[in-house]
C-alpha positions as CSV (number, residue, x, y, z in Angstrom):
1,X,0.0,0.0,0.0
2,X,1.5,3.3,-1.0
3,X,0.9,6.7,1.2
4,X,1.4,10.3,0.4
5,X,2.6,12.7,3.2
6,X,2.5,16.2,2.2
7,X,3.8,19.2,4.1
8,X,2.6,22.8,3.0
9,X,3.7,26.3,4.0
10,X,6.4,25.0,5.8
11,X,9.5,27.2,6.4
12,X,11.7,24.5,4.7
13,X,12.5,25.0,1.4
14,X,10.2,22.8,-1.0
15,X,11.4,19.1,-1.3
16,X,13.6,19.1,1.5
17,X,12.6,17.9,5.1
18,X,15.4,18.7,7.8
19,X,16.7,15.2,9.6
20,X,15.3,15.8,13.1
21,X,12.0,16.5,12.0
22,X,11.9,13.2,9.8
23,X,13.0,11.0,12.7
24,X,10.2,12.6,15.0
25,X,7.7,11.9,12.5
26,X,8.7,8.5,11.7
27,X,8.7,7.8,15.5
28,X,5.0,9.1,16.0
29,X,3.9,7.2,13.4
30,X,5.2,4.2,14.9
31,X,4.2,4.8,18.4
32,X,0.5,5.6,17.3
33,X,0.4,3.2,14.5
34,X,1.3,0.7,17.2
35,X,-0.8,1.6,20.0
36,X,-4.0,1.8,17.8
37,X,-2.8,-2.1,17.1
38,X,-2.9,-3.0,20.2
39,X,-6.1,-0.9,21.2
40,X,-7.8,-3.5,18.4
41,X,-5.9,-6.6,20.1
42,X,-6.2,-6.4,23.5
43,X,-8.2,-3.1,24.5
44,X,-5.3,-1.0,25.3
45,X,-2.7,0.8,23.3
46,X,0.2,0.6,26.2
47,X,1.8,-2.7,26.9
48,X,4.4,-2.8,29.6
49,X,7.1,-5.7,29.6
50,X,8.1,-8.3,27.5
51,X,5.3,-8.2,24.1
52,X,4.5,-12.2,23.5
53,X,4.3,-11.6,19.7
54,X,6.8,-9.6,17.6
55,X,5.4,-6.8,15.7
56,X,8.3,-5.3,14.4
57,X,7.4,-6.9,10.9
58,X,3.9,-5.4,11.4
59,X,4.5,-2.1,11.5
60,X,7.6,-1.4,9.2
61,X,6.8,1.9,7.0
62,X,9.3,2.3,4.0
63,X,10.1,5.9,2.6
64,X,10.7,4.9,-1.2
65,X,10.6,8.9,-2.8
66,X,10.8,12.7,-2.3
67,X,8.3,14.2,-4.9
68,X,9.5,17.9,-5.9
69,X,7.3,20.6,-5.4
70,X,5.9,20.7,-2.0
71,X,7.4,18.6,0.3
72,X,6.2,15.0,-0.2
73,X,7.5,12.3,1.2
74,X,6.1,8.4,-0.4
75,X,5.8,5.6,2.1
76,X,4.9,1.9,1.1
77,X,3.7,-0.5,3.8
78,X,2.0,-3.9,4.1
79,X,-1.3,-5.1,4.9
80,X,-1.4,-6.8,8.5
81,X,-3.1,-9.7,7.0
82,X,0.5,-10.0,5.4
83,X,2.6,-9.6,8.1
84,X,0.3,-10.3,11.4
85,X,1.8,-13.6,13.0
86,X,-0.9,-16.1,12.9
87,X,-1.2,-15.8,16.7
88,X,-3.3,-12.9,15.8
89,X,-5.2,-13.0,13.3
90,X,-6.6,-15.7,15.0
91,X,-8.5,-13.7,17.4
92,X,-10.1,-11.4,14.8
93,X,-13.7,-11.2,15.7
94,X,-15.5,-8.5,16.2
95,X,-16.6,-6.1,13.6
96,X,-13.4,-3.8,13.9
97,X,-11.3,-7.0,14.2
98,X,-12.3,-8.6,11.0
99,X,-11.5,-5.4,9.3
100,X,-8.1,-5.5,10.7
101,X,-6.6,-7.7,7.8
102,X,-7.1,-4.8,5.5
103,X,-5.6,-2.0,7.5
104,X,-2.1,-1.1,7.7
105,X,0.0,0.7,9.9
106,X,-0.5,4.2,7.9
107,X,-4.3,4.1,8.2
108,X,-4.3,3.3,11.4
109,X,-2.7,6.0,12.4
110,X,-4.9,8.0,10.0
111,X,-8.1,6.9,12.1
112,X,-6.7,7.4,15.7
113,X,-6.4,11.3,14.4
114,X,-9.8,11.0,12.7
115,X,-11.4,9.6,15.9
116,X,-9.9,11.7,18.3
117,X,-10.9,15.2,16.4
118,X,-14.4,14.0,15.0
119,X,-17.6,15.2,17.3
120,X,-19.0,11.5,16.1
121,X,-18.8,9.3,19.2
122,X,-16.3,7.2,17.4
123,X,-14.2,6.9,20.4
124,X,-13.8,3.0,21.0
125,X,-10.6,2.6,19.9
126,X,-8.7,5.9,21.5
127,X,-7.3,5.9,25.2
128,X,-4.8,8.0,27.5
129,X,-1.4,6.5,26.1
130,X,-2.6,6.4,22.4
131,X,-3.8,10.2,22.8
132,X,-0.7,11.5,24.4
133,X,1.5,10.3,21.4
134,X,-1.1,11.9,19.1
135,X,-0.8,15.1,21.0
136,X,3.6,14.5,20.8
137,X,3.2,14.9,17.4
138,X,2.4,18.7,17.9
139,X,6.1,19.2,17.8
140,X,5.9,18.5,14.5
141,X,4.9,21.7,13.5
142,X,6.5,24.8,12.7
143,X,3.6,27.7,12.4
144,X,-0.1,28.0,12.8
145,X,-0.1,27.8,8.7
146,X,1.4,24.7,8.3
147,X,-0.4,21.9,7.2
148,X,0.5,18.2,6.8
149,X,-1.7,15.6,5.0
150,X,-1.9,12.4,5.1
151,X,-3.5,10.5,1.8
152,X,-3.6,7.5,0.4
153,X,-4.4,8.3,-3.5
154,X,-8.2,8.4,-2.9
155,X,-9.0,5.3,-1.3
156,X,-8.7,6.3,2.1
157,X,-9.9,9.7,3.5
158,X,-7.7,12.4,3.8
159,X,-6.4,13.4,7.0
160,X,-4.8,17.3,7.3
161,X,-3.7,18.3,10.2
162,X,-2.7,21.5,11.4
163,X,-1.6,22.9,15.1
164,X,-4.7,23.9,16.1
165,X,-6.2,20.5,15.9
166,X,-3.9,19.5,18.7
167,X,-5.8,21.7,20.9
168,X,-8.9,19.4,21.1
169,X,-6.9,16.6,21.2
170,X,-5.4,17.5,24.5
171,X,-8.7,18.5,26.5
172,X,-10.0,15.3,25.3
173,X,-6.6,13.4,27.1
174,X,-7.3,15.3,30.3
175,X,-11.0,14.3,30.6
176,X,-9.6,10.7,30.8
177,X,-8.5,9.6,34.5
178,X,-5.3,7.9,35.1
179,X,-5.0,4.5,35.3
180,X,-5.8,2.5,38.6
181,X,-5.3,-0.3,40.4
182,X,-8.5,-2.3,41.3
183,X,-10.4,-5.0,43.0
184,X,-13.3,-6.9,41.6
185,X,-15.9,-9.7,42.5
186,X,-17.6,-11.2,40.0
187,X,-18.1,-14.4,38.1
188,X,-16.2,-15.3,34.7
189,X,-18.5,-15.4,31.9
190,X,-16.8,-15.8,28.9
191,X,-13.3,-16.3,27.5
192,X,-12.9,-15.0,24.0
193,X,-10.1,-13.9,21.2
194,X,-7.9,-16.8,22.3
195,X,-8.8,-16.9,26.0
196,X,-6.9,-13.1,26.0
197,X,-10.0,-11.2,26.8
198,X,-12.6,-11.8,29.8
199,X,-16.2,-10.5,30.4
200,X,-16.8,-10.6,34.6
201,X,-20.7,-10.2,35.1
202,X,-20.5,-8.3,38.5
203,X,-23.5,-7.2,40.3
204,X,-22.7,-3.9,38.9
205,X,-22.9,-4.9,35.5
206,X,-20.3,-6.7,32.8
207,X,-16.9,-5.3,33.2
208,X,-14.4,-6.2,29.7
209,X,-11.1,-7.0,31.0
210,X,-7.8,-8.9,29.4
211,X,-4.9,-11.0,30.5
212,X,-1.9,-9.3,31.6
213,X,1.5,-10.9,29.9
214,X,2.5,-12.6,33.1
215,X,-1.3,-14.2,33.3
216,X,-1.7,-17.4,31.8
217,X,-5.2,-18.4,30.5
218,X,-5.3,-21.7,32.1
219,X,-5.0,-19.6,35.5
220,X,-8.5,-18.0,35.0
221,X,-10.3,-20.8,33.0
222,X,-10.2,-22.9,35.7
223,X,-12.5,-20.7,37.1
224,X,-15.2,-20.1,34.4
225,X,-18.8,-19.6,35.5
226,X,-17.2,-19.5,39.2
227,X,-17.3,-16.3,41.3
228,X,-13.6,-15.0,42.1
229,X,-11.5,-12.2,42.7
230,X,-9.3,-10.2,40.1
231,X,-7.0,-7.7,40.7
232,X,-5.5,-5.6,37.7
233,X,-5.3,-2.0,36.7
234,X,-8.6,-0.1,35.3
235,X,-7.4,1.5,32.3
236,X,-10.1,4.5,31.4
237,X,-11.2,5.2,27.5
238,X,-13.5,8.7,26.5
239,X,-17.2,8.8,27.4
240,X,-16.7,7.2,30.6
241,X,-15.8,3.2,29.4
242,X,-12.4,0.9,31.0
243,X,-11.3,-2.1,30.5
244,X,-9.5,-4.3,33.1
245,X,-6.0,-5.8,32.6
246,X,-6.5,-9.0,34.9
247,X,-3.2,-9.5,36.9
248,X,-4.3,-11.8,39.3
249,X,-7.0,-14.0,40.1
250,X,-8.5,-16.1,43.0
251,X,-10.9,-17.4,45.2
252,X,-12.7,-14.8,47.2
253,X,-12.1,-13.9,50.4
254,X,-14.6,-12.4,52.9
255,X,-13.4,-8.6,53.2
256,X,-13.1,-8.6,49.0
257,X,-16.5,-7.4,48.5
258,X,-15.6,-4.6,50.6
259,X,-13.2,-3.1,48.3
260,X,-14.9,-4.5,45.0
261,X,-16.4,-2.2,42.9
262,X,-16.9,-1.9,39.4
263,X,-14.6,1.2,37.9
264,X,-16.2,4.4,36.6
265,X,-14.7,7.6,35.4
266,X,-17.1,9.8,36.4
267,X,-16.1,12.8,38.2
268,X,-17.2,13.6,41.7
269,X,-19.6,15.7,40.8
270,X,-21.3,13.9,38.2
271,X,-21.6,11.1,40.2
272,X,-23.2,13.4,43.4
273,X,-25.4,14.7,40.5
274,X,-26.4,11.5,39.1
275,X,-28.0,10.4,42.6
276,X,-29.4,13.2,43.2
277,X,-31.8,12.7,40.0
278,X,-32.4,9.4,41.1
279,X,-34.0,11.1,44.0
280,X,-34.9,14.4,43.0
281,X,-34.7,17.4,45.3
282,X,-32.3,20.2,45.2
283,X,-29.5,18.2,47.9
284,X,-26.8,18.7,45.0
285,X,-27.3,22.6,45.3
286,X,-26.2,22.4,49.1
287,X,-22.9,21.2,48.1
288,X,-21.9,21.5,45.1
289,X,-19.3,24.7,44.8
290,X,-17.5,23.4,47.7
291,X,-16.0,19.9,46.1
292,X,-13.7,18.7,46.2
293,X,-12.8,19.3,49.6
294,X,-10.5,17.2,52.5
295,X,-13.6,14.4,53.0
296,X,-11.7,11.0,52.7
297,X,-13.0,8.1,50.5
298,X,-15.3,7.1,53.8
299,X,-17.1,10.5,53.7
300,X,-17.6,10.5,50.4
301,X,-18.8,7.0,50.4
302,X,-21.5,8.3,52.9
303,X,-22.3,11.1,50.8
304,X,-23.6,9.4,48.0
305,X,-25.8,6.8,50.5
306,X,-27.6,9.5,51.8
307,X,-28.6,11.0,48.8
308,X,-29.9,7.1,47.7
């Protein structure tokens, strides 16, 4: 598959692109290209250790030409149904999965910066991680009237970016909440994509979660349809969704449903505000203004019961 990349009104002369600025763009494209891989695979775009299949082959981008003019730079690439080990492409499923084949490392990261600026609630496959290496790639540009598109000679929609659009990008990063450890009761009801991914139906609701590296998925499906306890890492997504990465796993004890509790990134106040529509009444008013405050997890706990 063969890719345009076309800089305009930059202060480089035309058909020349300065060294440093080449290897920061060929190292955001990697980074994002890779995380919105793994976004597909597993359900977050940051993996942390040792990566149990290579993807180097995966996600090697070519520069084959300089066209004069503007600045254009030509980039060839493969399909993943080309160069995905088949490890992985065993666990295409889902819509977005089966059309993983087609995609390639360029339009990938073409998407993630079509997702993350569109109003459209198209924002399943964007987290934290994968949104702070869009936002990296600000220091890409030199001027407010720079532009830099992205193309793939029709078939694929255009993407041009300019330093504005970073902007949204960034307030959309800081809605997210930081990743955090958790506890979780529940009862495993179903293994899927290769046993790497886990729904826990939890009195709360289902919770998605997956298998961290060092978790092996004969140590959970021993417990399938059983009620046990994971611990992991709540990673948050936009519009308030997570996903679990499962790093341990047992038998529950009696103080776990203590501290189990299904994540949400709701903010304080949306979640005061929340119960107080359950309810009704005008409690919120008496408090809100004043939050946060120095009330410990307890307090707040309380809070929220008496507004129930």
């Amino acid at each position: 598959m063969n890719y345009e990349i076309k800089i305009e009104h930059s202060q480089d002369a035309k058909g020349s692109v300065d060294l440093d600025r080449m290897a920061r763009l060929a190292t955001g494209i990697r980074k994002i290209s890779e995380g919105a891989l793994q976004i597909r695979l597993r359900g977050i775009s940051l993996t942390r250790g040792r990566k149990k299949v290579s993807l180097q082959n995966a996600l090697k981008v070519s520069l084959t030409a300089m066209k004069p003019g503007s600045t254009i730079l030509c980039l060839e690439t493969k399909k993943f149904q080309e160069t995905l080990p088949a490890y992985q492409t065993d666990i295409f499923r889902t819509k977005a999965q089966s059309e993983l084949p087609n995609e390639t490392p360029i339009s990938l990261f073409i998407s993630s910066f079509q997702n993350a600026l569109s109003n459209e609630d198209s924002t399943e496959f964007l987290d934290k991680p994968l949104l702070r290496e869009l936002r990296q790639l600000s220091s890409l540009f030199r001027s407010e009237q720079e532009v830099i598109t992205f193309s793939n000679e029709g078939s694929l929609t255009e993407l041009k970016l300019s330093s504005t659009d970073f902007k949204r990008i960034k307030l959309l990063e800081g809605e997210i909440p930081n990743p955090k450890p958790v506890v979780l009761n529940g009862v495993v009801e179903m293994l899927q994509f290769s046993k790497l991914k886990v729904k826990i139906k939890t009195e709360e609701g289902i919770v998605n979660g997956f298998l961290a590296d060092d978790l092996k998925p004969d140590d959970i499906a021993a417990f399938f349809g059983k009620k046990i306890t994971i611990r992991g890492i709540s990673h948050y997504k936009p519009k308030g969704k997570s996903v679990i990465e499962i790093q341990r796993v047992t038998e529950p004890t009696e103080g776990d449903q203590y501290f189990s509790k299904k994540p949400t990134s709701e903010t304080v106040e949306k979640q005061i505000e929340r119960q107080v529509r359950k309810k009704g009444g005008n409690a919120l008013a008496k408090i809100m203004g004043k939050w946060p405050g120095e009330e410990t997890d307890e307090e707040f706990e309380q809070i929220i019961k008496e507004l129930d």
